[in-house]
Each structure stands twice: as C-alpha cells, then as structure tokens.
N, CA and C of each residue as an Amber inpcrd file, in Angstrom:
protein
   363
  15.8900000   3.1190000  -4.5040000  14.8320000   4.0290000  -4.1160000
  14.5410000   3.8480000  -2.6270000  14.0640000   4.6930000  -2.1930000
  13.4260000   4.9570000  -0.6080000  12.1550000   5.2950000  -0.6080000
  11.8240000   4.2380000   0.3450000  10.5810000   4.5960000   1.0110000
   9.7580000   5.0370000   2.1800000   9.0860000   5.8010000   2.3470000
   8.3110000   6.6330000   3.4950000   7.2090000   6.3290000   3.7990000
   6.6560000   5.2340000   4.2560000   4.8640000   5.2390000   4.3490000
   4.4910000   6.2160000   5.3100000   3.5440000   6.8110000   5.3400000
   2.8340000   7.4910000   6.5030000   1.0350000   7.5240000   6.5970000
   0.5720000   7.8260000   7.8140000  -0.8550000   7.8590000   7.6800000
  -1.7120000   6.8280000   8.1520000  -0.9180000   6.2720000   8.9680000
  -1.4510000   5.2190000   9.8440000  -2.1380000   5.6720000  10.8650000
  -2.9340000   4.8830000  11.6130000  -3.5100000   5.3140000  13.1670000
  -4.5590000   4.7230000  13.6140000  -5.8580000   4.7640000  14.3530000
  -6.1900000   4.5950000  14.9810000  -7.6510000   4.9870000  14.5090000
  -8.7900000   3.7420000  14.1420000  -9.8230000   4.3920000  13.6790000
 -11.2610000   3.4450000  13.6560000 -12.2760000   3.8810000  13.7960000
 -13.1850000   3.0030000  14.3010000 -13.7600000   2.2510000  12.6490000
 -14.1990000   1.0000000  12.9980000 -15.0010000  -0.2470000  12.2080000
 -15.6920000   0.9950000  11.4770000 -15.4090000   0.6420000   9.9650000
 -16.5200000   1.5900000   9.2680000 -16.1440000   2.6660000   8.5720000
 -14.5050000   3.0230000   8.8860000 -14.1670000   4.7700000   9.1420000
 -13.0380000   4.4160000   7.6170000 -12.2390000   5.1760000   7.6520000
 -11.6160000   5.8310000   6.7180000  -9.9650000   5.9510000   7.2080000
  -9.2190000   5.7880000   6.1740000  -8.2370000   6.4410000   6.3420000
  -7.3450000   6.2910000   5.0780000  -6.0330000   7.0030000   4.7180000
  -5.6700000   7.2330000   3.3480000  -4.1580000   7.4470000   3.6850000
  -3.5970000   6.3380000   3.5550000  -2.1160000   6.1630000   3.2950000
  -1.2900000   6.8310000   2.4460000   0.0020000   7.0900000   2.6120000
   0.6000000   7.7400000   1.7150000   1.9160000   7.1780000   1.7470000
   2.6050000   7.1120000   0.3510000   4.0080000   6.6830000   0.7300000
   5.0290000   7.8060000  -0.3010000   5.9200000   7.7770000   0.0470000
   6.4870000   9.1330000  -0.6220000   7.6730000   8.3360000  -0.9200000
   8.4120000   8.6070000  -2.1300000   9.5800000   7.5170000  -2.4430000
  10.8700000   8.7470000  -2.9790000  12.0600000   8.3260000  -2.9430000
  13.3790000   9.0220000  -2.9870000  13.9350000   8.5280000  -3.6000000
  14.7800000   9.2740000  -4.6270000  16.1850000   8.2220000  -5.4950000
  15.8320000   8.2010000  -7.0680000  15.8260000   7.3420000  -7.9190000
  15.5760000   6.8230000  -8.7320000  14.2480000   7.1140000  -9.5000000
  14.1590000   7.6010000 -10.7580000  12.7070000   7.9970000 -11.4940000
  11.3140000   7.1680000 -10.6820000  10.4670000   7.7180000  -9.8310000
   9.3680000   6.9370000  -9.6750000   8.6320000   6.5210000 -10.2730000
   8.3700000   7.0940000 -11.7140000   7.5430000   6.2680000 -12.0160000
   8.3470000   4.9760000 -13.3100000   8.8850000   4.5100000 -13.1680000
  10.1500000   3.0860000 -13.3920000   9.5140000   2.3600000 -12.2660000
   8.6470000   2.2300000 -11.7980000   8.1380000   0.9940000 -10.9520000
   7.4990000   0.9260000 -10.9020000   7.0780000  -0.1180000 -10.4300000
   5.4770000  -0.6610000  -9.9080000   5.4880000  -0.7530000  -8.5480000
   4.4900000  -0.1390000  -7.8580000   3.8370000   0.1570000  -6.6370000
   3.2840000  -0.8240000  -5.5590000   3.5190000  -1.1490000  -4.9210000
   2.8360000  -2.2020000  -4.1640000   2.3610000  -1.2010000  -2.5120000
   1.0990000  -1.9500000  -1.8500000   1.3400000  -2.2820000  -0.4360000
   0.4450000  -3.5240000   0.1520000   1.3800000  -3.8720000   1.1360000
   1.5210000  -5.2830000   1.7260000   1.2260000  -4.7820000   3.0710000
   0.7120000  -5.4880000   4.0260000   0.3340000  -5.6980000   5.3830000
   0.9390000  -6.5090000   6.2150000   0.8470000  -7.0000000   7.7490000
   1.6100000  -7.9840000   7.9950000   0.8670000  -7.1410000  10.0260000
   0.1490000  -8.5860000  10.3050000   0.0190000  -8.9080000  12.0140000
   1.4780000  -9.6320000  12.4270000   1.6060000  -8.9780000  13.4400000
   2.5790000 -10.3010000  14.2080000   1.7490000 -11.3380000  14.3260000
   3.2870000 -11.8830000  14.2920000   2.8830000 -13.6430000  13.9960000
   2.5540000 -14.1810000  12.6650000   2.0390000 -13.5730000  11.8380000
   1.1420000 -14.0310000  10.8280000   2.5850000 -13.3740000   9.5240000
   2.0090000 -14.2900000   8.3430000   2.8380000 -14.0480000   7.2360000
   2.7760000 -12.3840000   6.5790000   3.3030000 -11.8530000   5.9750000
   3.1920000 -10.6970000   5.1360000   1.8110000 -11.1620000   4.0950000
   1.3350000 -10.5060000   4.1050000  -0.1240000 -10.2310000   2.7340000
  -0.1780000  -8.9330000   2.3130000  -0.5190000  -9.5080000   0.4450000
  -0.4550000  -8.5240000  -0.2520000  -1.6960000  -7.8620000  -0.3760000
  -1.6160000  -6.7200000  -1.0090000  -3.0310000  -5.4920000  -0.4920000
  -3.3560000  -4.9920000  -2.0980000  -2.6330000  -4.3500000  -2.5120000
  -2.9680000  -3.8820000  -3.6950000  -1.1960000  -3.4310000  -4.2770000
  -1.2820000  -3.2780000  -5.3250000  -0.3850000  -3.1400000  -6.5780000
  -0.8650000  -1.9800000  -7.7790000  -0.2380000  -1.0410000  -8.1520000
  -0.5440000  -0.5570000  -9.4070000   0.7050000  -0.1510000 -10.3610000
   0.4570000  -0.0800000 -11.3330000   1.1450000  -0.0550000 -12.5500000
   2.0330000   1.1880000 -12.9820000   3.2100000   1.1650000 -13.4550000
   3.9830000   2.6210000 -13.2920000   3.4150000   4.0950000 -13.6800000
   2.5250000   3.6560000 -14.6180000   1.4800000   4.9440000 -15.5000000
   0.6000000   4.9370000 -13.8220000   0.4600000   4.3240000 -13.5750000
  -0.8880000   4.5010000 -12.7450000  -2.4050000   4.0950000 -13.0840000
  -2.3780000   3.4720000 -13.9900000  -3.5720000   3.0790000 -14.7760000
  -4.1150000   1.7740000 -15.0250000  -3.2180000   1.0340000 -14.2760000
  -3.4680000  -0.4400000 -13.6300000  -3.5560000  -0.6880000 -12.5110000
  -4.8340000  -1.0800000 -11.4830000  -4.6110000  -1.2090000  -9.8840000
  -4.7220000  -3.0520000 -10.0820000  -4.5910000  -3.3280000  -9.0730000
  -4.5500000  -4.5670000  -8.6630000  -4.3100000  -4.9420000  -7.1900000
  -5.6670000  -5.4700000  -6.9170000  -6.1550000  -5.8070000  -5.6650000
  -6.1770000  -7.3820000  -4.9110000  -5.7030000  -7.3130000  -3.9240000
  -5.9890000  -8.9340000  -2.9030000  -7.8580000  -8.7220000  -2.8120000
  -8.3930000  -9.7850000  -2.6230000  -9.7580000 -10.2500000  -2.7160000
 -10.1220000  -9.7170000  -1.6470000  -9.4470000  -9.4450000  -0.3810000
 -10.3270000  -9.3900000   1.0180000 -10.2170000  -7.7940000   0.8820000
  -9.8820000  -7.0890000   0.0620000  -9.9000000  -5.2630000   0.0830000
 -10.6140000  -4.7510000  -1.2370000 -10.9490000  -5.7890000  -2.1170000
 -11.6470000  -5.6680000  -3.0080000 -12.7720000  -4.3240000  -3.1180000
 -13.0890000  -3.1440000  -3.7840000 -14.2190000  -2.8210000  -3.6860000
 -14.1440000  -1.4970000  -1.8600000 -13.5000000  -1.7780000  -1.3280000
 -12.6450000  -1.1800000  -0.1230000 -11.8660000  -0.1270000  -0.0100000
 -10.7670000  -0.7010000  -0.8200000  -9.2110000  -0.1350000  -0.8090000
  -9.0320000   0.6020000  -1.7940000  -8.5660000   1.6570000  -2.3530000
  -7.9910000   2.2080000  -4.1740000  -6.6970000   2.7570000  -3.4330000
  -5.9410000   2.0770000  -4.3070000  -4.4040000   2.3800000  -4.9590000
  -4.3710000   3.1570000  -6.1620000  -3.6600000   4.3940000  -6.0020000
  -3.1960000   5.5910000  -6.8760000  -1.9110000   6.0710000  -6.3940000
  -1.4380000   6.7450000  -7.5430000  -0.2080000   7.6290000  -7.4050000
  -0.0130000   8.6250000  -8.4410000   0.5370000   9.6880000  -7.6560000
   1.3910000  10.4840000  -8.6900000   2.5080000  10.6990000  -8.7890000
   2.9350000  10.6130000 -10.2410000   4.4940000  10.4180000 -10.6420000
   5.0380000  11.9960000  -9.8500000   3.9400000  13.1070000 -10.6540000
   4.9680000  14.1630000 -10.1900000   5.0950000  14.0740000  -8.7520000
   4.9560000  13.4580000  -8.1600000   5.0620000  13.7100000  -6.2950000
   5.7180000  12.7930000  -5.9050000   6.1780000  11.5250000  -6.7230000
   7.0470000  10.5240000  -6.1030000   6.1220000   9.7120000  -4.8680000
   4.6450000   9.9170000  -4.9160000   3.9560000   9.5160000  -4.5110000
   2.7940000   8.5020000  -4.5840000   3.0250000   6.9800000  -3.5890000
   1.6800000   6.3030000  -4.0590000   0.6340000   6.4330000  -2.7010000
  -0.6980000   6.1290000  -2.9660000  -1.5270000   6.1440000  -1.7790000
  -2.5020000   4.9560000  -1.8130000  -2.8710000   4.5900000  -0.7470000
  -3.8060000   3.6340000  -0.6110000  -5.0660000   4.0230000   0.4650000
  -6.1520000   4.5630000  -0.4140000  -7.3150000   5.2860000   0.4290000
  -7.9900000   3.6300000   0.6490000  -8.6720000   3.6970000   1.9690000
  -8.8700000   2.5920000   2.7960000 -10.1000000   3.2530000   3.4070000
 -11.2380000   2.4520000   2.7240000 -12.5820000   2.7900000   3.4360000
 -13.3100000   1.8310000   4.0670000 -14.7260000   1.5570000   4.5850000
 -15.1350000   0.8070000   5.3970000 -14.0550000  -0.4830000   5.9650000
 -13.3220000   0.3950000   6.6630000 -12.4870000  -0.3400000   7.3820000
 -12.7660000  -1.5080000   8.2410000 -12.3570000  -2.7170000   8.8250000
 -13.2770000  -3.6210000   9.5680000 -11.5530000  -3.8320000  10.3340000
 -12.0320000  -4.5920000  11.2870000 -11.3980000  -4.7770000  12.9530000
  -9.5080000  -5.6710000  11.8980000 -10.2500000  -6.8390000  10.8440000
  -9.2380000  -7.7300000  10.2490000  -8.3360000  -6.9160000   9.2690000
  -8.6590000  -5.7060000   9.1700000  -7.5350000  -4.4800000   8.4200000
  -6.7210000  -4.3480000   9.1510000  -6.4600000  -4.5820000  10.9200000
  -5.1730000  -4.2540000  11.3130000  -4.1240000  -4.8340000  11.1530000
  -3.2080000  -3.7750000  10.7810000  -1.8640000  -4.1930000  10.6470000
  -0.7010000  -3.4860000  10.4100000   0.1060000  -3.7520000  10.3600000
   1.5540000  -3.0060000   9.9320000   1.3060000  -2.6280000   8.4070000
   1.1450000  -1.7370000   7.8320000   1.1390000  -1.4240000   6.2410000
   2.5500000  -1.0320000   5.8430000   2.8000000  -1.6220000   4.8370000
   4.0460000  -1.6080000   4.2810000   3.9500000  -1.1220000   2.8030000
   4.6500000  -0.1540000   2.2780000   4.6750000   0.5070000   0.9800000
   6.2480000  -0.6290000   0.2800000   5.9880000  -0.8150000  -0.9430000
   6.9890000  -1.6690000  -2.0900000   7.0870000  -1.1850000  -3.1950000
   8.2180000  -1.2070000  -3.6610000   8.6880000  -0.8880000  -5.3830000
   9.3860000  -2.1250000  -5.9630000   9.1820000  -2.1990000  -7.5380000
   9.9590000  -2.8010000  -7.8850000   9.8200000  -2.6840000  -9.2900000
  11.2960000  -2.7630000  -9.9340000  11.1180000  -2.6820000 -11.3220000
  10.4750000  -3.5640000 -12.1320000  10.2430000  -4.6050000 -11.9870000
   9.2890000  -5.7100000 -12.5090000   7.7380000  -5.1940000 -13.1940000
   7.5190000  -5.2010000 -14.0910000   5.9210000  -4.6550000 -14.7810000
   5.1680000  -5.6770000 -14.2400000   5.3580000  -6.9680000 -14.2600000
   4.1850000  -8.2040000 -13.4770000   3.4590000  -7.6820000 -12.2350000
   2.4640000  -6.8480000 -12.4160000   1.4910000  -6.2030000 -11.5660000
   1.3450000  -7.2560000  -9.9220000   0.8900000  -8.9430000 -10.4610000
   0.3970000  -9.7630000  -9.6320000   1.4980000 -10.2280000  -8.9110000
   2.4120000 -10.1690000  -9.2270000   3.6270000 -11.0570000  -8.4750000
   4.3910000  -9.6720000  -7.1880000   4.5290000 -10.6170000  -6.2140000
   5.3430000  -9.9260000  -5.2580000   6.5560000  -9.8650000  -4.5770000
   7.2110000  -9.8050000  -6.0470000   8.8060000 -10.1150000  -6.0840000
   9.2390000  -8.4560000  -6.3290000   9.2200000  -7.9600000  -4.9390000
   9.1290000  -6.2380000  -4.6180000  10.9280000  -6.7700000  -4.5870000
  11.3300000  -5.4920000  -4.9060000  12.9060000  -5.3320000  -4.4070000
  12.9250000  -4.4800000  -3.2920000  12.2920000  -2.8320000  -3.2080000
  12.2550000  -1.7580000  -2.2080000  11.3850000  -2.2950000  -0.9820000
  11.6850000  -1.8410000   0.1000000  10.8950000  -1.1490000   1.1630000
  10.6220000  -0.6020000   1.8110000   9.8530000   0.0860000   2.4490000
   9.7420000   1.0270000   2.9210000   9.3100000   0.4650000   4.4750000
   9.7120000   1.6760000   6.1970000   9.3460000   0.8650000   6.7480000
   7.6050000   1.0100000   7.1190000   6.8290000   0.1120000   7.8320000
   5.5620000   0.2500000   8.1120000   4.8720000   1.4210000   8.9410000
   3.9450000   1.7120000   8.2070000   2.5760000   2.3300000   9.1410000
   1.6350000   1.4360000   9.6780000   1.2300000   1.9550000  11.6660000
   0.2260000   0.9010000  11.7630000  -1.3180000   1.4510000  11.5190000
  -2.0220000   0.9850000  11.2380000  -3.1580000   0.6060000  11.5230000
  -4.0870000  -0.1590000  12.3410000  -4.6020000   0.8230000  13.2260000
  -5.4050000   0.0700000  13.8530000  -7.0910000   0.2380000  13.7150000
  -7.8300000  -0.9670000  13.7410000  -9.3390000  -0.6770000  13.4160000
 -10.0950000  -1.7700000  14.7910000 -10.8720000  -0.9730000  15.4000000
 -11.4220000  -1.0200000  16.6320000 -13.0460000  -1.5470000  16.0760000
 -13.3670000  -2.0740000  17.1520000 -15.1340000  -3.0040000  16.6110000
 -16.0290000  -2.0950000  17.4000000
C-alpha cells in the first residue's frame, strides 16, 4: 500500500488543523491506521492508531482529548483532526499501515512520507 499524508502547515497555539492521508494498492480497510510524529533530533512518537472498521481509536497520552483519528474505508482515507494545538505539536506527521489488528503496538509495515506542522506561541 501507499501512502499520501497531506494538510500540514502553519498555525497559531490554540488553532486547528485536520490531516489527511489517502492510501493506494491493497483493500484499505485490511489495516490498521496509525500516525506518528517525529522533531529532528528526537525519536519518532506515536500519536494515535485506529482500528480497520474504524471503531477503535487509540491515543498517545500527550494528544489525549486533542487529537481524533477517523477514516473512511470508501475513500481509502484516514484523518487526524488536531485541535487546541500547543507550540510541542510540532513536527513532521507521518501517516502508517499495517496488517497487524494490535491497535497499541507500532510494528507499522507502510509509510507514508511526512506533513509538517508547525504551531507558533
């Protein structure tokens, strides 16, 4: 499968913005969804995860309450709407697939390449 993130940019402490990743190849919904982040320098971190139905999200603690992960099968599409954004959201966003059902684990096979994000104070 292939991946497309888009919908990155440039947005003030507080604000909004709503990711999209668009995927190619292989039945989309046969996977589980991920997106992951990543500053230079700093390790990759995981963001949220949801389930091939779409009816399982699963969230990292610091986007908790923040972030919602959805998708639709018919569109080959997942998204990650991203609200009260704060300055420590920047980063490279990275969209993941993988056939694995284990929601929590981030043993992604696909990737897609990054959108940035940037969030200003």
């Amino acid at each position: 499968v292939q991946l497309q993130a888009s919908g990155g940019g440039f947005v003030q402490a507080g604000g909004s913005l709503r990711l999209s990743c668009a995927a190619s190849g292989r039945a989309f919904g046969s996977y589980t969804m991920g997106w992951f982040r990543q500053v230079p320098g700093k390790e990759r971190e995981f963001v949220a995860a949801i389930s091939r139905s779409g009816t399982i999200p699963y969230y990292a603690d610091s986007v908790k309450g923040r972030f919602t992960i959805s998708r639709e099968n018919a569109r080959s599409t997942v998204y990650l709407q991203m609200n009260s954004l704060k300055p420590e959201d920047t980063a490279v966003y990275y969209c993941a697939a993988k056939s694995s059902v284990a929601i929590n684990r981030p043993d992604y096979d696909y990737w897609g390449q990054g959108t940035l994000v940037t969030v200003s104070s």
